[in-house]
LUMVO-675587 format. One record per atom (N, C-alpha, C): residue in three letters; x, y, z. Coordinates in steps of 0.1 Angstrom, whole numbers, plus 2048, in hexadecimal, padded with zeros to 3 digits. Example, Ala and Ser with C-alpha at 12.3 -4.5 7.8 and 13.67 -1.06 7.14 Angstrom:
ALA8847C784EALA87B7D384EALA8847DF84ESER8807EA847SER8897F5847SER88180084F
This chain:
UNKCEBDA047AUNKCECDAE476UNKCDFDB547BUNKCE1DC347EUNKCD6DC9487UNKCD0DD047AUNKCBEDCE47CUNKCBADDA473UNKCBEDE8475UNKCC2DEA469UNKCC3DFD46CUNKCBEE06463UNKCB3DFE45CUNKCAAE09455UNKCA2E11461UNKCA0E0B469UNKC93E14472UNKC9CE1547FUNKCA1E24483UNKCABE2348CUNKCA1E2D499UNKCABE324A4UNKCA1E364ABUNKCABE3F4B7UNKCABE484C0UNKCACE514C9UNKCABE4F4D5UNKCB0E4F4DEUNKCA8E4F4F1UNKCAEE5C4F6UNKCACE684F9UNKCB1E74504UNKCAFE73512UNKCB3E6F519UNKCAEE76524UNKCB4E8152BUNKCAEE8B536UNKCB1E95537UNKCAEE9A546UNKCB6E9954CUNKCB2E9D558UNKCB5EAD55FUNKCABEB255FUNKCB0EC0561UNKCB4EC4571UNKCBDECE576UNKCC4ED1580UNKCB5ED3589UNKCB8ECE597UNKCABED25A0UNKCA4EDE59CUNKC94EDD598UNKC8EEEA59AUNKC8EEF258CUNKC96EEB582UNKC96EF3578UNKC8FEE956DUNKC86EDE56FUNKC81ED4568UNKC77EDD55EUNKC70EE5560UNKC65EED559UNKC6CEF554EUNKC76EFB554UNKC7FF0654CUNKC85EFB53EUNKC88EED544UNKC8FEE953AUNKC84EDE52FUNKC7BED8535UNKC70ED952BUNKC6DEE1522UNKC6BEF0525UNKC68EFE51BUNKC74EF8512UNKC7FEF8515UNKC8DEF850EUNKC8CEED501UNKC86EE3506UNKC86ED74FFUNKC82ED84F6UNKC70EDE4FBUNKC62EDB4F1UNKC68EE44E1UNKC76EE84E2UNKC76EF14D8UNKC7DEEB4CCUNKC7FEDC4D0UNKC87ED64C4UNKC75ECD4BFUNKC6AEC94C4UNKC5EEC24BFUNKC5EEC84ABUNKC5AECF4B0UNKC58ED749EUNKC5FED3496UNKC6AED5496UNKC77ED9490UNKC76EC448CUNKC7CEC3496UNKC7FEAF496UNKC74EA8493UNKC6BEAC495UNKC61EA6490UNKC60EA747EUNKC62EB047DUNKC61EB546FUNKC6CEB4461UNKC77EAD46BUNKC83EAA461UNKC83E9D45EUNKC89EA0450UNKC88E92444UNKC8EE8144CUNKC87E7E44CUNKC86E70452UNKC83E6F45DUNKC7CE78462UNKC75E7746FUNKC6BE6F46FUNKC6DE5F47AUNKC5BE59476UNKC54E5D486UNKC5BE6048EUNKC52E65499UNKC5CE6C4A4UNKC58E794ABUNKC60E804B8UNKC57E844C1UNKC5BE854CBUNKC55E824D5UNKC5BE8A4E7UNKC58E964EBUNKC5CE9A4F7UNKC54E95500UNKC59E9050FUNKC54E8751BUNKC58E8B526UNKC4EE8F52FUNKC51E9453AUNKC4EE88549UNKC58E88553UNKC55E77558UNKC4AE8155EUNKC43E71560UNKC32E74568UNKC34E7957AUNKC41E7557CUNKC48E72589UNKC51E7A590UNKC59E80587UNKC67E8A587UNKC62E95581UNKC61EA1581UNKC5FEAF57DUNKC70EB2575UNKC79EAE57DUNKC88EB0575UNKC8CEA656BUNKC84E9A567UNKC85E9855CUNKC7CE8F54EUNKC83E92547UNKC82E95537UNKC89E8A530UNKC7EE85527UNKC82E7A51DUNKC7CE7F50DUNKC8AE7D500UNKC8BE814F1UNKC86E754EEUNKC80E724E4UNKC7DE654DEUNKC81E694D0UNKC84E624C5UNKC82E664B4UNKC85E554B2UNKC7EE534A5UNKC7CE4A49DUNKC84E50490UNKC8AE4948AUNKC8EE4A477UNKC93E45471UNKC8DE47466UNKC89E3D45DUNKC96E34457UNKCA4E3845BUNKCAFE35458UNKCBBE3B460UNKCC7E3945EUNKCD3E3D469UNKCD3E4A462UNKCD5E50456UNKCD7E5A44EUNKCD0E63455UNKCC2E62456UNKCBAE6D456UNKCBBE71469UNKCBDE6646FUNKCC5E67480UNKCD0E7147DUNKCD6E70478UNKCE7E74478UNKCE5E8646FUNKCDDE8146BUNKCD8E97462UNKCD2E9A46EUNKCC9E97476UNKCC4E9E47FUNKCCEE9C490UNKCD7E92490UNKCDEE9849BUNKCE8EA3497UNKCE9EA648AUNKCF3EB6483UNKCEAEC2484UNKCDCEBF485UNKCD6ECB485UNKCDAED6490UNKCD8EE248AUNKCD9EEC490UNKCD1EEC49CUNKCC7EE84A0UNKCBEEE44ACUNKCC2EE24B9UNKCCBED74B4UNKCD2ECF4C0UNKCD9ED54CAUNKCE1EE34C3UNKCEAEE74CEUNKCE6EED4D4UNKCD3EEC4D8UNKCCCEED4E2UNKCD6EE44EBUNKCD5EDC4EDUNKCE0ED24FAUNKCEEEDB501UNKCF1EE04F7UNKCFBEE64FDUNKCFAEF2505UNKCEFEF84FFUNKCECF03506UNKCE8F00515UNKCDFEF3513UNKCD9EF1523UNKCE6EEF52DUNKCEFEE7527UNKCFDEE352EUNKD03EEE533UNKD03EF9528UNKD08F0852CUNKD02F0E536UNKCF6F0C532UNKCECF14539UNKCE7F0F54AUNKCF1F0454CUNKCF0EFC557UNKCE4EF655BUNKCDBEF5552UNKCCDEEF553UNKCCAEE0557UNKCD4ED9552UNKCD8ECA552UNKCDEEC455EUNKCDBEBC560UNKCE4EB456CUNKCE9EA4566UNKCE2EA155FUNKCE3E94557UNKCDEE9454BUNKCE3E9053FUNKCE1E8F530UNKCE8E8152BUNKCDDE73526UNKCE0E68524UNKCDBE6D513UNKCE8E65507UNKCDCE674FBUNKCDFE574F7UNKCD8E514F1UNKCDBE434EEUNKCD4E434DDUNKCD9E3A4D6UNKCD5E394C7UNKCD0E244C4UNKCC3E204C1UNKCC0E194C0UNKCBDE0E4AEUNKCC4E064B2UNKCBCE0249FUNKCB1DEF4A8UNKCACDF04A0UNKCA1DE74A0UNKCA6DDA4A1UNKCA3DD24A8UNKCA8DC14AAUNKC9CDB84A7UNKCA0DAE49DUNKC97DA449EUNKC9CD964AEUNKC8DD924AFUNKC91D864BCUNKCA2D814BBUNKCA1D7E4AEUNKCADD744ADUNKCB8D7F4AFUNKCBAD8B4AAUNKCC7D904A7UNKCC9D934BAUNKCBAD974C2UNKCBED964D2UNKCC3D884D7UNKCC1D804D3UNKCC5D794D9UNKCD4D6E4D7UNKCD3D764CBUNKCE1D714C7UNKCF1D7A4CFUNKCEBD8A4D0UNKCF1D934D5UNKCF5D8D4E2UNKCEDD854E9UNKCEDD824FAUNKCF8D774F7UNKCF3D6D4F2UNKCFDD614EAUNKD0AD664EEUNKD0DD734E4UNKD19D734E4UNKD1BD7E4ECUNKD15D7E4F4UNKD19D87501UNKD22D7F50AUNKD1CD7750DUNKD1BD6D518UNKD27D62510UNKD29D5E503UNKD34D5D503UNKD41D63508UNKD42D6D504UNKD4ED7A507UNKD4ED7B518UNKD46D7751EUNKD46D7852EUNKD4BD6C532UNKD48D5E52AUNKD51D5352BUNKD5AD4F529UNKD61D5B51FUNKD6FD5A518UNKD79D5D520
């Protein structure tokens, strides 16, 4: 069984050629706000060192609950707007809970079962 007291976020964000700066401004506007909501233990906007078009969300919390209030927040449909707003060219969001060694390695176990089945 996976821990899911301490869950976790990945965004990435790749904005349309040329519009990487414009969509940074766009971003930096959920830090405050997510940072500041109930079960937040850390957020975080990232810009690659490498790519100017793109952009990585990070959040930590403290539980799935307090994940799931802030993907309802009113904030978010920042994303939509960028979609609208054609700013985007790619938008990955992924949701993480915490593995101990064994529960990774048990996952592969039965990975690789089902691939032998």
């Amino acid at each position: 069984m996976l821990n899911t007291s301490v869950v976790s976020h990945w965004v990435s964000v790749r904005a349309r050629p040329g519009h990487g700066a414009q969509l940074g401004a766009r971003l930096s506007s959920l830090i405050s706000p997510s940072a500041a909501a109930s079960g937040c233990l850390h957020f975080a906007l990232q810009k690659s060192l490498t790519d100017d078009d793109f952009w990585v969300i990070t959040g930590t919390w403290a539980d799935p609950s307090a994940m799931n209030d802030w993907f309802a927040a009113p904030e978010l449909n920042l994303f939509s707007e960028l979609l609208t707003d054609l700013l985007v060219a790619s938008l990955d969001f992924q949701t993480f809970a915490t593995v101990t060694p064994a529960q990774a390695q048990k996952a592969h176990v039965a990975a690789c079962d089902r691939l032998a089945g």
